[in-house]
Biopython code that builds the backbone (N, CA, C, O; Angstrom):
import numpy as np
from Bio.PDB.StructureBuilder import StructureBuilder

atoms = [
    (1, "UNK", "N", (32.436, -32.566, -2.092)),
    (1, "UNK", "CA", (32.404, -32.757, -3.532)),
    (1, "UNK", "C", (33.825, -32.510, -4.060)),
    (1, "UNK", "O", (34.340, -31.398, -3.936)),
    (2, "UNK", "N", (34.511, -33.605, -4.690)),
    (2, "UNK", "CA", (36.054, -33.411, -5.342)),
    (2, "UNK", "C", (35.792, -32.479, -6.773)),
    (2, "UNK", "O", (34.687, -32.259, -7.268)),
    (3, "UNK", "N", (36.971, -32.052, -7.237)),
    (3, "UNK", "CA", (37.035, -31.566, -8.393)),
    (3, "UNK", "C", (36.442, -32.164, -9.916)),
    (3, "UNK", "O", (36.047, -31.502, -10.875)),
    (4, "UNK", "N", (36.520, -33.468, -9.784)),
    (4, "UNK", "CA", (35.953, -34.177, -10.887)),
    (4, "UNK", "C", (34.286, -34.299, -10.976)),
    (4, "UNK", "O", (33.526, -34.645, -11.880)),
    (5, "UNK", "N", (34.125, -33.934, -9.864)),
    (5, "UNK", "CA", (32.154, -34.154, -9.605)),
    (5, "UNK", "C", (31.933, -32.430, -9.467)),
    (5, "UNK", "O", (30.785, -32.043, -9.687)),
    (6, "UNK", "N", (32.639, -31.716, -9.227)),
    (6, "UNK", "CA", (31.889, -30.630, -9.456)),
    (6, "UNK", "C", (32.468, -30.172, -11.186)),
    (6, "UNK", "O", (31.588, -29.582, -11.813)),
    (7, "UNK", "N", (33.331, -30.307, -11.694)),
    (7, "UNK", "CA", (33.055, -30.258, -13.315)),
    (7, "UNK", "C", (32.162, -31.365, -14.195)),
    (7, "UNK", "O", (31.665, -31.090, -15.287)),
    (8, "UNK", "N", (32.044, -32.643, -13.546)),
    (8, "UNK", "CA", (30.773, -32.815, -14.178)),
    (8, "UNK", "C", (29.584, -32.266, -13.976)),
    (8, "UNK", "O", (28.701, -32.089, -14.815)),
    (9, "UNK", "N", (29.576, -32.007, -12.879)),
    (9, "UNK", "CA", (28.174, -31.396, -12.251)),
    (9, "UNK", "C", (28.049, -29.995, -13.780)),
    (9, "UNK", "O", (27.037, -29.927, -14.477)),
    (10, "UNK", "N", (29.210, -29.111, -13.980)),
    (10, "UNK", "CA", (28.860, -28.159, -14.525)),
    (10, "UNK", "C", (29.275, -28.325, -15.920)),
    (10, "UNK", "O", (29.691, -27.281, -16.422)),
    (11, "UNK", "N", (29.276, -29.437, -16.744)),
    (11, "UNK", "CA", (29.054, -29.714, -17.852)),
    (11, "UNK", "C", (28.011, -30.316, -17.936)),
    (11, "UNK", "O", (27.462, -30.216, -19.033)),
    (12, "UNK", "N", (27.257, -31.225, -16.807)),
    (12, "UNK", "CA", (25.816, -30.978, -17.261)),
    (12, "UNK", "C", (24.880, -30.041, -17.332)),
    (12, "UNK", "O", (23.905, -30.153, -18.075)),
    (13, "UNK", "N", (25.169, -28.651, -16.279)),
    (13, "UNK", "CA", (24.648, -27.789, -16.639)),
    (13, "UNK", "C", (24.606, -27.160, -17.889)),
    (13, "UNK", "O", (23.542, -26.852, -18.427)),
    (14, "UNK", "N", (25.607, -26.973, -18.333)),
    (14, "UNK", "CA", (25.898, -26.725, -19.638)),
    (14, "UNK", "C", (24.925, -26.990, -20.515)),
    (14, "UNK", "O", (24.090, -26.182, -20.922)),
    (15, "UNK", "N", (25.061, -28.528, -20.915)),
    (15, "UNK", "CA", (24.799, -29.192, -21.954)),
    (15, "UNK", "C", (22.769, -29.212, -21.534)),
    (15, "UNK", "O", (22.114, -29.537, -22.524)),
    (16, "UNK", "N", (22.247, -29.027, -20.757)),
    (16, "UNK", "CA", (20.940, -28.886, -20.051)),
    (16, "UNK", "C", (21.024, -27.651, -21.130)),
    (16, "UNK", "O", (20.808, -27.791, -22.334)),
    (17, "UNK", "N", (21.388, -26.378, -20.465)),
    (17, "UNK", "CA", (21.333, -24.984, -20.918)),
    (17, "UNK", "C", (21.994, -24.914, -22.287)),
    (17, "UNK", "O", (22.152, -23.702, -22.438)),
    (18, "UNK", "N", (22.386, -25.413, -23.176)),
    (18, "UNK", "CA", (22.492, -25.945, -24.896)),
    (18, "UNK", "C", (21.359, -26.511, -25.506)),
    (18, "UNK", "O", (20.939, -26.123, -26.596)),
    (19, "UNK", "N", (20.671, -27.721, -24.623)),
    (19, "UNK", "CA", (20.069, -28.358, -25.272)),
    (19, "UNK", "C", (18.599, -27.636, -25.408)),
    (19, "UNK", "O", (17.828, -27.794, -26.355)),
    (20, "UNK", "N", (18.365, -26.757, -24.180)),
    (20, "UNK", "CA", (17.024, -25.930, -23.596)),
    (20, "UNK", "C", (16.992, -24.645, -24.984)),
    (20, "UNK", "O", (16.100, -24.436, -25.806)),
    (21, "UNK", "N", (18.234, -24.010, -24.820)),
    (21, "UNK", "CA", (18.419, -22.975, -26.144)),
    (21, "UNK", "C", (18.354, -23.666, -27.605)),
    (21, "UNK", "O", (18.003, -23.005, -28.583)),
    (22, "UNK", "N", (18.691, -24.957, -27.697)),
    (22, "UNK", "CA", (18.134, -25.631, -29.477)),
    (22, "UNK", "C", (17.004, -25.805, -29.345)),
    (22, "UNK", "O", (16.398, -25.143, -30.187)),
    (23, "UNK", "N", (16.312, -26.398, -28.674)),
    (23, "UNK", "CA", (15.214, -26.371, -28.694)),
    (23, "UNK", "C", (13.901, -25.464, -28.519)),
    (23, "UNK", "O", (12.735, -25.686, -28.846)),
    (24, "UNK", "N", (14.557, -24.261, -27.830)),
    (24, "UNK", "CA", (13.798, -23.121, -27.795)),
    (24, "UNK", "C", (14.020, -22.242, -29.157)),
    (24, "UNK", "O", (13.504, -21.125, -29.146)),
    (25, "UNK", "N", (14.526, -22.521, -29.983)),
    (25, "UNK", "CA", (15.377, -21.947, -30.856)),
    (25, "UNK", "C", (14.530, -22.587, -32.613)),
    (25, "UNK", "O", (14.453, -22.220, -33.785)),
    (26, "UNK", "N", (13.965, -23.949, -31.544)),
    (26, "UNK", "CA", (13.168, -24.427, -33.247)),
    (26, "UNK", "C", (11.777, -24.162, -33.141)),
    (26, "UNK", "O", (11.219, -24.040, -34.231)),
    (27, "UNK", "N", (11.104, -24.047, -32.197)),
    (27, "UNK", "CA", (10.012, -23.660, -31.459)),
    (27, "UNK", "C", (9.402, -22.324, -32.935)),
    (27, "UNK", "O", (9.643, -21.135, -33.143)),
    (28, "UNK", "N", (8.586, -23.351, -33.616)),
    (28, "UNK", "CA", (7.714, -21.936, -34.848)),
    (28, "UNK", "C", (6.841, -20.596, -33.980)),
    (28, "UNK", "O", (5.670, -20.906, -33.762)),
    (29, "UNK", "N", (7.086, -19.714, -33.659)),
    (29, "UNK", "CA", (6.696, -19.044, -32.727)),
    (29, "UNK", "C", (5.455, -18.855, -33.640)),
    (29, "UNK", "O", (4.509, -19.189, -32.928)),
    (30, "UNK", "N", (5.038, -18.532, -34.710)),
    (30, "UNK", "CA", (3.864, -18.220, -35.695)),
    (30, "UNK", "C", (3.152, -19.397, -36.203)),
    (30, "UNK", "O", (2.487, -19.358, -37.239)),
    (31, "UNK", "N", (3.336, -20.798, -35.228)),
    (31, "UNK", "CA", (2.538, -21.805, -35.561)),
    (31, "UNK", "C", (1.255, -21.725, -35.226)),
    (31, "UNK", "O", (0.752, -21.153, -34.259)),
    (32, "UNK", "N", (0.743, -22.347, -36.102)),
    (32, "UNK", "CA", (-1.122, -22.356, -35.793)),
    (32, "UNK", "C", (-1.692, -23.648, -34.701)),
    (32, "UNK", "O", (-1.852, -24.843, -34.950)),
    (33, "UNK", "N", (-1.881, -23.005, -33.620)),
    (33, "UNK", "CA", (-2.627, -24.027, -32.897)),
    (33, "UNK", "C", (-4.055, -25.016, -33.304)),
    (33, "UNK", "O", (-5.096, -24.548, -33.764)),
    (34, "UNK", "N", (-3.871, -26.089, -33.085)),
    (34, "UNK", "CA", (-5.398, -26.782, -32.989)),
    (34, "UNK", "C", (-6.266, -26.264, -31.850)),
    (34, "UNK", "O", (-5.875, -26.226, -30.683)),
    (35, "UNK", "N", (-7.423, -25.882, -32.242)),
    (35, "UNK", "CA", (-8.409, -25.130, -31.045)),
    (35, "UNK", "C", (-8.692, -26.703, -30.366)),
    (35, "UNK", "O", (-8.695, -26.728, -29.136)),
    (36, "UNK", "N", (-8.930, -28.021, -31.090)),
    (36, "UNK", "CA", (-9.772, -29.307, -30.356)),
    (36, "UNK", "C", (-8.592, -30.385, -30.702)),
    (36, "UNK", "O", (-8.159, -30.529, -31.845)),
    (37, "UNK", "N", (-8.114, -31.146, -29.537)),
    (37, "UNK", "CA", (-7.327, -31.855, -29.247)),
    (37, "UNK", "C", (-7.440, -33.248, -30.585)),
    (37, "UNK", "O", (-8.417, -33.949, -30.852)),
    (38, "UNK", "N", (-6.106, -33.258, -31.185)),
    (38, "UNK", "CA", (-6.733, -34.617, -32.274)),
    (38, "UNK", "C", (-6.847, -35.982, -31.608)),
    (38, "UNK", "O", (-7.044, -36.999, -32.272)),
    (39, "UNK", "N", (-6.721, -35.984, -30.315)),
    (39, "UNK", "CA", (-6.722, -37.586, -29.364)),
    (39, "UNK", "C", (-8.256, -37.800, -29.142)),
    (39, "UNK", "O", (-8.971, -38.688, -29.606)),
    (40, "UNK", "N", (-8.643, -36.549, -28.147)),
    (40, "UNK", "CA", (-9.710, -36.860, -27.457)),
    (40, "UNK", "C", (-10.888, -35.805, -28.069)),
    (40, "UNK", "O", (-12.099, -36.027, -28.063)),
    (41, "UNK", "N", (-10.212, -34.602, -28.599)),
    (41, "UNK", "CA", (-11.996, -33.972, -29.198)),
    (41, "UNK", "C", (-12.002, -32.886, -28.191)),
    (41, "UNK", "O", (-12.682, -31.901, -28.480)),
    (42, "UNK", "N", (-11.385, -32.885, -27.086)),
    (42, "UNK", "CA", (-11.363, -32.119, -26.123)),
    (42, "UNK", "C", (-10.876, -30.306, -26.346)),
    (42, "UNK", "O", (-9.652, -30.212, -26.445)),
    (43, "UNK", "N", (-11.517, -29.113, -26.423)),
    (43, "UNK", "CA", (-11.302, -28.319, -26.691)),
    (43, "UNK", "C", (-9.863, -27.991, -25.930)),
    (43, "UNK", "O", (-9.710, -28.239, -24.734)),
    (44, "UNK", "N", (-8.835, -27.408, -26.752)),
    (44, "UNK", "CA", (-7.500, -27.287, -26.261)),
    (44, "UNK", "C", (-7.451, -25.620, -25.407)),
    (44, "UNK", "O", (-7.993, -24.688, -26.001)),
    (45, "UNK", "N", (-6.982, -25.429, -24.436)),
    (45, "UNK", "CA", (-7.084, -23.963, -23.492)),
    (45, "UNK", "C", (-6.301, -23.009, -24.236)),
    (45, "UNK", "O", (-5.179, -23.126, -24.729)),
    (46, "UNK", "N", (-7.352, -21.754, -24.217)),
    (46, "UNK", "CA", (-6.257, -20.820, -25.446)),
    (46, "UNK", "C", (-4.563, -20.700, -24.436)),
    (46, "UNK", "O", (-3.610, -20.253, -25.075)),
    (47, "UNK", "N", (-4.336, -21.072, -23.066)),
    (47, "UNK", "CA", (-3.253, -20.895, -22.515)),
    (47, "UNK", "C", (-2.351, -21.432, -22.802)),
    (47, "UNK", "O", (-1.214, -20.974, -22.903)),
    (48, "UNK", "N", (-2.833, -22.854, -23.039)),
    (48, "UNK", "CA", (-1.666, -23.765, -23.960)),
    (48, "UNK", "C", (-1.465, -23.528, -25.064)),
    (48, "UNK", "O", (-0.313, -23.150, -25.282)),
    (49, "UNK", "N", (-2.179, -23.592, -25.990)),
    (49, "UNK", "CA", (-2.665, -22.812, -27.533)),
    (49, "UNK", "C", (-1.321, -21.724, -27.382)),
    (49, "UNK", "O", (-0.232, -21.881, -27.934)),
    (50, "UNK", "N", (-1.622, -20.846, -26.686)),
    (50, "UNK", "CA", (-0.547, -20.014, -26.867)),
    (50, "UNK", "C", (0.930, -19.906, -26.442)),
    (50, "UNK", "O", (1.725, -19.129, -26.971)),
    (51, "UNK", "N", (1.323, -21.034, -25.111)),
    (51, "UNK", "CA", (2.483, -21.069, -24.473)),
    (51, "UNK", "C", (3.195, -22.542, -25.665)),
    (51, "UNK", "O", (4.247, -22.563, -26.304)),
    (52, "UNK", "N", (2.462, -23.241, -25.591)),
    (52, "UNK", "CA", (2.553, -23.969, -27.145)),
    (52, "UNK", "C", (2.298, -23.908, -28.616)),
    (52, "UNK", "O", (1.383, -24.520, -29.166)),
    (53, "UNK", "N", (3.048, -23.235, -29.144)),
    (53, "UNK", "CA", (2.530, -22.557, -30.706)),
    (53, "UNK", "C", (2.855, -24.002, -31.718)),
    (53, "UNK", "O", (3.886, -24.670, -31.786)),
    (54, "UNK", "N", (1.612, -24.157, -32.407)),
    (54, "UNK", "CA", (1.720, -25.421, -32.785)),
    (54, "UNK", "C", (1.215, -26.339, -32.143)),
    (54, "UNK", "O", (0.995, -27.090, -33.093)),
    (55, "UNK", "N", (0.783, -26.985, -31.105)),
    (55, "UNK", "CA", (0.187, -27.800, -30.553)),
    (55, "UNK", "C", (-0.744, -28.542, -31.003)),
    (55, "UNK", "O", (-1.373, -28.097, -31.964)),
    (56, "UNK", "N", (-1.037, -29.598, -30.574)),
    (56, "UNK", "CA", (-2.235, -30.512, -31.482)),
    (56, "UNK", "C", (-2.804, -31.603, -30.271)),
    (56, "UNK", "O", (-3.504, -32.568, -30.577)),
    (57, "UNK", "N", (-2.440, -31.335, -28.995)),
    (57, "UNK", "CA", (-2.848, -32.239, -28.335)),
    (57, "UNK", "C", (-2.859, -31.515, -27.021)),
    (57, "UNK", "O", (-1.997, -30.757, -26.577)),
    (58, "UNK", "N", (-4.318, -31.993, -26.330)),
    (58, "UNK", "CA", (-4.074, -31.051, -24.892)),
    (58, "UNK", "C", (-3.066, -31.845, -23.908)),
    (58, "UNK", "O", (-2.604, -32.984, -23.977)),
    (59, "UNK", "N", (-2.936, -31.017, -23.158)),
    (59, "UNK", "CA", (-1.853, -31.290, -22.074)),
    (59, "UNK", "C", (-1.869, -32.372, -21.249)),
    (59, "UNK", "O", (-0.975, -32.421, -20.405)),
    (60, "UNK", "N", (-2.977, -33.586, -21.302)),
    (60, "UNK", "CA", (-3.523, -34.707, -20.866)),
    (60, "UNK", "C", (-2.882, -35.577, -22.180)),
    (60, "UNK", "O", (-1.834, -36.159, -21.902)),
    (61, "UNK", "N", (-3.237, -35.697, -23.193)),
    (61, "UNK", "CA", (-3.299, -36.411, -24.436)),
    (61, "UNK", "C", (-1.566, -36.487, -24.412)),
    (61, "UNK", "O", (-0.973, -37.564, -24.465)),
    (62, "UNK", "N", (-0.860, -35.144, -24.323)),
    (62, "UNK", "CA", (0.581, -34.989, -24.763)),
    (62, "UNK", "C", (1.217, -35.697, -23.556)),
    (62, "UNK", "O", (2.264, -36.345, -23.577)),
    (63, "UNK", "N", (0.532, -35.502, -22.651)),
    (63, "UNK", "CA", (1.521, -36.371, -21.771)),
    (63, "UNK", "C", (1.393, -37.788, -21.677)),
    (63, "UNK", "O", (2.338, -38.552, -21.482)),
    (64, "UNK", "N", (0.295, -38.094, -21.810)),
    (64, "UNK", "CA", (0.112, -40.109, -21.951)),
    (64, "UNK", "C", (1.126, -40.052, -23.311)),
    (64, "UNK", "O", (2.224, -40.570, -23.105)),
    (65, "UNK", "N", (0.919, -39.497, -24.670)),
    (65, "UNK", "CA", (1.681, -40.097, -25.654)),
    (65, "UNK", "C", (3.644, -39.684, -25.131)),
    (65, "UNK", "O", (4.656, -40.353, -25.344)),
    (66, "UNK", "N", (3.547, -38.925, -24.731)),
    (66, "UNK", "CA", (5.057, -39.042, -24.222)),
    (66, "UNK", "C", (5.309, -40.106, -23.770)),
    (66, "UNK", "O", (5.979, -40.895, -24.437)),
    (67, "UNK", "N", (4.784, -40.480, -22.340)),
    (67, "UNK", "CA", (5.248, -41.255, -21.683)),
    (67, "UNK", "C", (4.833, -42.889, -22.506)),
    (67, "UNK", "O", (5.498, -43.923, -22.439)),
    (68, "UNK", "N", (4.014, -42.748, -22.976)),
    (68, "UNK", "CA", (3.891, -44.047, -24.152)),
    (68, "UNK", "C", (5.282, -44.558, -25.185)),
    (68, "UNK", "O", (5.599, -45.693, -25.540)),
    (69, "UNK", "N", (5.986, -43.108, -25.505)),
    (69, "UNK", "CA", (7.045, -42.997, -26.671)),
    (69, "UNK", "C", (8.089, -43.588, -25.614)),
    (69, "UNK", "O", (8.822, -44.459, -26.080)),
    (70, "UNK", "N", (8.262, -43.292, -24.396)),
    (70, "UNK", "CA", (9.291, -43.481, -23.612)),
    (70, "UNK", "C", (9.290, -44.942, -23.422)),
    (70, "UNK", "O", (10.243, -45.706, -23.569)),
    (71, "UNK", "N", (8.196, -45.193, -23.107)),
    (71, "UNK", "CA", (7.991, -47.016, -22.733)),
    (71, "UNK", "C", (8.602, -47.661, -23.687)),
    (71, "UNK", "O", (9.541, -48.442, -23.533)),
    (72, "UNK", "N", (7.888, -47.232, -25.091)),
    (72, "UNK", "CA", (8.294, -47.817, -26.920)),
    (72, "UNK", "C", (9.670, -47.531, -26.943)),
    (72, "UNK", "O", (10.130, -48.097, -27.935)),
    (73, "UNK", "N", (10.930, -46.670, -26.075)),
    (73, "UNK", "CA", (11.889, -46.405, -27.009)),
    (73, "UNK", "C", (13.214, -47.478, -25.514)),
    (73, "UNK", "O", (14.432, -47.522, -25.685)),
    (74, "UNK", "N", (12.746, -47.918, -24.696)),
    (74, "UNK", "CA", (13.234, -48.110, -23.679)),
    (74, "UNK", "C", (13.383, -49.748, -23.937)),
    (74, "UNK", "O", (13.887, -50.466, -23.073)),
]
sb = StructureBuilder()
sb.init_structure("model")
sb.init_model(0)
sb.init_chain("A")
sb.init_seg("    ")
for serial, (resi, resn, name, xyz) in enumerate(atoms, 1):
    if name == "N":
        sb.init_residue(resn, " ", resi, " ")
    sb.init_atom(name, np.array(xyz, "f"), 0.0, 1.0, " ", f" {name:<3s}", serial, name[0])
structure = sb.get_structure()
């Protein structure tokens, strides 16, 4: 590995570990969870409920609409 690939290598770390701290940083820690998923009706797990504050979609639902947004933005 030359000098130019290992400082990119560690400005992407960087910018990974920036972008992980803004975003952990907007995260409403006192948001109110949805107990029942608004996609499917599906009762949401108090585990997510709580590792996700704010949530509105179970962990099935959130991931099809992600990967849906990704298709739409590509």
């Amino acid at each position: 590995m030359n000098m130019a690939e290992i400082i990119d290598e560690a400005n992407a770390r960087a910018e990974f570990t920036i972008t992980m701290a803004i975003a952990n940083a907007r995260i409403n820690r006192n948001a109110v969870s949805a107990t029942h998923c608004v996609e499917c009706g599906e009762l949401i797990p108090e585990a997510r409920r709580i590792a996700v504050p704010g949530c509105t979609m179970c962990a099935d639902c959130k991931e099809i609409a992600e990967r849906k947004s990704k298709v739409g933005a590509a």
